[in-house]
C-alpha positions, 0 to 999 in steps of 0.5 A: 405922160403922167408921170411928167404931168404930176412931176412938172405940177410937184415942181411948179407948187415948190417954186417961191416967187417973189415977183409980183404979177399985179392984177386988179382985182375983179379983172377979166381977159378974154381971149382966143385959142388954138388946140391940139388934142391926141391920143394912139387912136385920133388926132384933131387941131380945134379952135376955141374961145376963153374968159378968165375972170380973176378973183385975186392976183393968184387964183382965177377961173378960166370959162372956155370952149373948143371945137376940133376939126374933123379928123379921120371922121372924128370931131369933138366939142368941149366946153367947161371951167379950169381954176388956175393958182399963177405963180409969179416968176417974174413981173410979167411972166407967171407959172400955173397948175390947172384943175377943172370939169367939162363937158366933151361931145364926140361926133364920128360920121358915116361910120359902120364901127368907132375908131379903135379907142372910142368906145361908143355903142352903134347899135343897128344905125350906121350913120352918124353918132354922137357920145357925150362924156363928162371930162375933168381937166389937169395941167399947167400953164404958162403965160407972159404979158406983153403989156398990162392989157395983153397976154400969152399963154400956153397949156397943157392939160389932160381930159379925163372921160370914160372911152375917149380921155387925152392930153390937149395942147393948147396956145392963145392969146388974151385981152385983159382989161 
């Protein structure tokens, strides 16, 4: 899954676009998402919000948050900031590699031992716990405007944190005004 991260990332920097993706500087978008996140050990689908703030027609930050349902007596919470370099393919659809840190918060409830690929220390409580992890984020993504006000992208991005990192599928849906 690495391998084919760093390969899709190598040959999205190679690609020469030409077509301009016209945003006006200063610009935002905001928008909801729906997520998918998973790993050998634990699954979860979550929902979130993003802000994305454009700095140029290129580069932009993207602020955004996540909860993941509860799965297997496992849920998390992340939030945290990508930068985003779109590479235009056409007018209207555009290509970008991600990069950012986050914070993740992992909830397991009523367990005696963590799921097998969370490493957290229970010590003598046995109920409910909580870890919090710094993450980082890399990725792609892709997005096309239905209109000069209206987009629609997909991620793909992979949380790195100590005992719980995982690749995280994610599709929305922005307003950019």
């Amino acid at each position: 899954m690495k391998k084919a991260l760093i390969l899709f990332l190598m040959a999205v920097s190679c690609v020469s676009a030409h077509a301009q993706l016209k945003v006006d500087f200063g610009s935002y978008a905001f928008g909801a998402t729906a997520s998918y996140g998973t790993s050998s050990n634990y699954t979860n689908l979550g929902a979130g919000l993003v802000v994305h703030k454009f700095f140029s027609d290129h580069f932009r930050a993207a602020v955004y948050g996540n909860y993941f349902f509860e799965n297997k007596k496992v849920s998390m919470f992340d939030f945290g900031a990508d930068f985003h370099y779109v590479f235009p393919l056409t007018k209207q659809m555009g290509v970008y590699p991600l990069v950012g840190l986050g914070y993740t918060k992992v909830k397991m409830k009523d367990v005696i031992a963590p799921p097998p690929g969370v490493l957290v220390d229970l010590g003598d409580d046995y109920g409910d716990e909580e870890e919090g992890r710094i993450h980082a984020n890399i990725g792609a993504g892709y997005e096309y405007y239905l209109s000069p006000s209206f987009k629609v992208f997909g991620e793909v991005k992979y949380h790195y944190a100590k005992d719980f990192d995982r690749p995280v599928f994610t599709v929305g849906a922005a307003v950019v005004w």
